[in-house]
DRENMARVO-348821 format. One record per residue: x, y, z of N, C-alpha, C, CB in turn. Coordinates in steps of 0.2 Angstrom, whole numbers, plus 5000, padded with zeros to 4 digits. Glycine has a CB too. Example, Ala and Ser with C-alpha at 12.3 -4.5 7.8 and 13.67 -1.06 7.14 Angstrom:
BEGIN
506649725039506249785039506649845039505749785045/506449895035506849955036506450005039507049975029/
END
This chain:
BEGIN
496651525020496351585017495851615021496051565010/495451575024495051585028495251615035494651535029/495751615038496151645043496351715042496651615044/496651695035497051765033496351825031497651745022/496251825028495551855027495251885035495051785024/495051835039494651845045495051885051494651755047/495851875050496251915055496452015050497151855057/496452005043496452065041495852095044496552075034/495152065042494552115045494752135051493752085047/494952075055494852095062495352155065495052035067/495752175063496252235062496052285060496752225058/495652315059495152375056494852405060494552355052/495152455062494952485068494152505068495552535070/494052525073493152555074492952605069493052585082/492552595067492352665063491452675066492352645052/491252715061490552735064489952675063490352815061/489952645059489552585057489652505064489952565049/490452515065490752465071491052485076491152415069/490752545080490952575087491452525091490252605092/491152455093491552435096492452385090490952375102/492452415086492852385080492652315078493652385082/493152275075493052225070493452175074493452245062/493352175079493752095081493452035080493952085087/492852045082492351975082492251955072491252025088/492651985068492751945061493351885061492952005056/493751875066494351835070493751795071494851865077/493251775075492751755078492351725072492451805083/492251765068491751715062492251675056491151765056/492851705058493451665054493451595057494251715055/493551595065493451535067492851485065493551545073/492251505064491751485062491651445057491351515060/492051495051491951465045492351405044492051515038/493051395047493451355049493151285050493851385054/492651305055492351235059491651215055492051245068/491651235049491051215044491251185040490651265041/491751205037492351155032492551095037493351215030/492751095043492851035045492251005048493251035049/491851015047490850965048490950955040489851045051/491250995035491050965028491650895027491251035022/492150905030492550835030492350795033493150825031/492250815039491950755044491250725041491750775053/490850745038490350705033490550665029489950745030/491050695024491350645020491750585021491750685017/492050595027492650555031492150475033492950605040/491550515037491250465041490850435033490750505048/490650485029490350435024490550385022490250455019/491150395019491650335016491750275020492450365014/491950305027492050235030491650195032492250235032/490950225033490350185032490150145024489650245035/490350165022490150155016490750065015490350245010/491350085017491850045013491649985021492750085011/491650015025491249935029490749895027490849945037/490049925024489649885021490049855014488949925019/490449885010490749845003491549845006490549884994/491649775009492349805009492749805002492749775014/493249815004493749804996494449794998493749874990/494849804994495649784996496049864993496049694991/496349894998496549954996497049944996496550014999/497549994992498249944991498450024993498649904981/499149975000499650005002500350014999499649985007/500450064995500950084993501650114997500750114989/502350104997502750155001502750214998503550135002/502550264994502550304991502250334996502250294986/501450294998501050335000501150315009500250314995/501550285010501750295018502250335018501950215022/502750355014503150385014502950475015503450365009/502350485010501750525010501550555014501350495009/501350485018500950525027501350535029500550475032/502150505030502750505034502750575035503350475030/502950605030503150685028502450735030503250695018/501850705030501450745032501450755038500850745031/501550685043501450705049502150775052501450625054/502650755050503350795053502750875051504350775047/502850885046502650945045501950975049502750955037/501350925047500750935052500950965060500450865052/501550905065501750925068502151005072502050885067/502451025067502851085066502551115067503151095062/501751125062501451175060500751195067501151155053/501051125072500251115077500751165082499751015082/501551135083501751175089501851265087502451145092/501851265081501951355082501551385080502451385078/500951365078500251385079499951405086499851345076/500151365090499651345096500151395101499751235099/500851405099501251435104500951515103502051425103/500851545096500651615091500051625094500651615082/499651565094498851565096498851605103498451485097/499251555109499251595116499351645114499651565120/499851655114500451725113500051805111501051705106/499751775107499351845102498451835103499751845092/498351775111497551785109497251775104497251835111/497451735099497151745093496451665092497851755086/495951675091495651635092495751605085495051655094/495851635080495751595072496351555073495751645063/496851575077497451555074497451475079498151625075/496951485087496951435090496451375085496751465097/496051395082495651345078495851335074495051355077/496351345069496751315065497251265067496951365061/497551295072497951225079497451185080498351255088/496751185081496451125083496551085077495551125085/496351125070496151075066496651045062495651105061/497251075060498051075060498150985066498351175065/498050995072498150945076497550885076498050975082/497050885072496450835071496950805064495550875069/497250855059497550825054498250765055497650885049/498650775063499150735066498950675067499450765072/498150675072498050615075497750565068497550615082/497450615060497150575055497750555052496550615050/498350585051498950535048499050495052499650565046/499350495060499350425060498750375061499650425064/498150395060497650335059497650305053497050355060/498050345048498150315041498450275042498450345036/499250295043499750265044499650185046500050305048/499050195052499050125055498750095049498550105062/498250135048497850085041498250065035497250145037/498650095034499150075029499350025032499750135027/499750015036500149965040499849915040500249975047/499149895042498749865042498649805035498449905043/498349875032498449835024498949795022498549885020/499349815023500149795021500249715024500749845025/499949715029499949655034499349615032499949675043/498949625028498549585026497749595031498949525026/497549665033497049675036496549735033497349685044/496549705028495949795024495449815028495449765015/495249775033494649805037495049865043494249735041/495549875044496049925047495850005042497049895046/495750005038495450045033494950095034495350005030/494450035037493550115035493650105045492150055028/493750055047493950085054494550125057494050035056/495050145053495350205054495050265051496050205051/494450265046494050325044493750345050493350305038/493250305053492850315060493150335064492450275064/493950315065494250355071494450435070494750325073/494650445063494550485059494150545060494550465055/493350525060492950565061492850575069492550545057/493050545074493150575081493450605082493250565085/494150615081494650665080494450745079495050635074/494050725072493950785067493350805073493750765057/492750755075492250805079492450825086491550765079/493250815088493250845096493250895093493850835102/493850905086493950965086493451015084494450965082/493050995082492551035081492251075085492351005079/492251025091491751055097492251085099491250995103/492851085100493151125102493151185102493551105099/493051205095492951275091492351295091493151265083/491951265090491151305094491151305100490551265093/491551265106491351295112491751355112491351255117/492251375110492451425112492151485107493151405111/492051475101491751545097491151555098491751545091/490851505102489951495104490051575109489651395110/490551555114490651595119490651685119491151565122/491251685113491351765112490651775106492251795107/490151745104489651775100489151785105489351745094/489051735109488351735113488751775120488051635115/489151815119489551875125489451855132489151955126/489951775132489951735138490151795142490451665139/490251775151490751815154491551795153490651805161/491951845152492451855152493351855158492351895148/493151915161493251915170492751905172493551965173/492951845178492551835183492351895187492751775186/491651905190491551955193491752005199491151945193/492051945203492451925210492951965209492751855213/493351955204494151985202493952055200494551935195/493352085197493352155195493052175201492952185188/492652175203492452195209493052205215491852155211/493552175214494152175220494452225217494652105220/494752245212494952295211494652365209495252275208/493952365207493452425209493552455217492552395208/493452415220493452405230493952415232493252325233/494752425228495252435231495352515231495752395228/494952535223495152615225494852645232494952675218/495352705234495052735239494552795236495552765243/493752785241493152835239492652795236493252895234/492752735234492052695227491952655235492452615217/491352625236491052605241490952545238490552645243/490552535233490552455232490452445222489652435236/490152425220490052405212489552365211490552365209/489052355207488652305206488452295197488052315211/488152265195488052255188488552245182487652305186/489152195184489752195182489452145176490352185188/489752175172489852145163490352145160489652185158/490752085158491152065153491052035148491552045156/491252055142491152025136491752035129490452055134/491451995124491952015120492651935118492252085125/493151955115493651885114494151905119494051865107/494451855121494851855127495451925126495251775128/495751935122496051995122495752055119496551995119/495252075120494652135117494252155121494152125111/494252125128493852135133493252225133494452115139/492652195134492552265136492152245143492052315131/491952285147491652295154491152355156492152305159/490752345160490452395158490052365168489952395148/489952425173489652425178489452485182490052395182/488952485189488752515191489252535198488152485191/489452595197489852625203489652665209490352665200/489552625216489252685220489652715223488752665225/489652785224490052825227489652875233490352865221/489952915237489452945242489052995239489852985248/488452995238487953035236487953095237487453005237/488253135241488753195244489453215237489153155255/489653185234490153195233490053205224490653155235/490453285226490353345217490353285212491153405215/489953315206490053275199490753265197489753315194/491253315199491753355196492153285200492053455198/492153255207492753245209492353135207492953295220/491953145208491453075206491753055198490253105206/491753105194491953115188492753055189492053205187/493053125192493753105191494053035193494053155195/493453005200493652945203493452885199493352955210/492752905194492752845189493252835184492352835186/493552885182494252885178494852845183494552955177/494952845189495452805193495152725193495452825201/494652725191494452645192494552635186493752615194/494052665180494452625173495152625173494252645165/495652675174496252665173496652595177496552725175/496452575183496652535187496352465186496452555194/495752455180495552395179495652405171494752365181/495852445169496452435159497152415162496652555154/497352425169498152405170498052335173498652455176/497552335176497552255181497352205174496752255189/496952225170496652185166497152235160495552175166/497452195156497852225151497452225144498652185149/496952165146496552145138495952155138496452065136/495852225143495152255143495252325139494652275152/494952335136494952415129494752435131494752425122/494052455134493552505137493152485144492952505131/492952535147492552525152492152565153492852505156/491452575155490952615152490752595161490352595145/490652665163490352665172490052685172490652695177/489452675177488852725179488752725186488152705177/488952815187489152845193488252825196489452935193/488252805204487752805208487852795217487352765204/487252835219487352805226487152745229486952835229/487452715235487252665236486552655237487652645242/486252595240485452575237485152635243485152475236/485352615248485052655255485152725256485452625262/485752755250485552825249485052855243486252845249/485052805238484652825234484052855236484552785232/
END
C-alpha cells in the first residue's frame, strides 16, 4: 500500500508549490518501507532473544512446512519481477520492495531449516534461525537507506568527468565548471557554469547554451532539466 500510494504521488507532475515535481515522494515511499522493516526486525530479534533465554519446544507441523514451502515459490517469483520492473523503470520503491520481498526468501528458508530442525529433535534451531532472520532483514535495510539516504541528502548523480566531456564536445563552449547533479537516478537535474568567449553576442551565447542542454538531455536520457550560467573564462573575467 505504501508503494502504491508513494508511486501515484510521484506521477504528479510539477505544479507551482513543487517546481521540480513529485518524484522524490517514490523516495519517502522507500522510507516508510524501511521503517516497517526496522519494526520487524525489532520484533524478530526480540523473540529470538527472548526464546534463547527460555527455551521451549515449538511444534513442527507439515502444514506449516508446507506453508513456508508455498511462500518461498511465490516470494521467489515476486523478488525476480520486481527487481527486473525496478531496473527497467528506475523505480526506487519498487527496488526497495525487491530488497525486502528478497529478505522475506532468505527468512523462509531460515524457517524452513528451523522447522527441519525441530522435527529432528533440535528446538534450539529455532530462536537461532530468528537472529539470522534479523541479519537478513538489517542488510536489507541498510540497503534501502543507503540508497534513499543518497536521492534526499542530493548525492552526485553523473559523475562530473562524463558531463564535462560532453559540455567540451560542443563546438564554441571553452570549458565548464560548478557541475551539479542531483535528484533519483531517472529525474536527474544539472545545473553548471558555462564559459564561452566573452566577445560573443547574448543572442548567439544564448543559442549555444541551448546546444549543450540538448546534447546532455540526449547523452544523459534521465536528466529532465538543465539550468546554465553563461560566463567568461576566469582570465577574461
Amino acid at each position: 500500500m505504501v508503494a502504491l500510494v508513494g508511486v501515484s504521488a510521484a506521477q504528479r507532475p510539477p505544479d507551482e508549490d513543487h517546481p521540480y515535481g513529485h518524484r522524490k515522494y517514490e523516495t519517502m515511499a522507500s522510507v516508510a518501507i524501511l521503517i516497517f522493516m526496522l519494526m520487524v526486525l525489532i520484533e524478530v530479534a526480540r523473540h529470538a532473544i527472548e526464546h534463547l533465554r527460555t527455551p521451549g519446544v515449538p511444534t513442527a507441523v507439515p502444514v506449516g512446512i508446507l506453508t513456508m514451502v508455498a511462500t518461498l515459490v511465490v516470494n521467489v517469483i515476486v523478488v525476480r519481477y520486481e527487481s527486473r520492473a525496478g531496473r527497467r523503470l528506475r523505480s526506487e520503491v519498487l527496488g526497495a520492495d525487491a530488497k525486502h520481498t528478497r529478505s522475506d526468501v532468505w527468512t523462509t528458508i531460515a524457517v524452513l531449516i528451523a522447522l527441519a530442525g525441530v522435527a529432528l529433535g533440535y528446538p534450539i534451531l529455532d530462536p537461532i534461525a530468528g537472529l539470522i532472520v534479523s541479519v537478513f532483514i538489517g542488510y536489507a535495510c541498510w540497503q534501502i537507506a543507503r540508497e534513499a539516504s543518497g536521492v534526499l541528502a542530493d548525492e552526485v548523480v553523473i559523475a562530473e568527468d562524463e558531463i564535462r566531456s560532453v559540455v567540451e564536445s560542443v563546438p564554441g563552449v571553452i570549458g565548464c565548471e560548478k557541475i551539479r547533479t542531483r535528484g533519483p537516478a531517472d529525474n536527474v537535474f544539472v545545473d553548471l557554469h558555462l564559459w564561452i568567449d566573452g566577445r560573443t553576442p547574448l543572442g548567439e551565447a544564448h543559442a549555444l547554451s541551448h546546444v549543450v542542454k540538448d546534447r546532455l538531455m540526449t547523452t544523459f536520457p534521465d536528466v529532465v532539466d538543465v539550468v546554465i550560467h553563461i560566463e567568461p573564462p576566469h582570465q577574461e573575467a
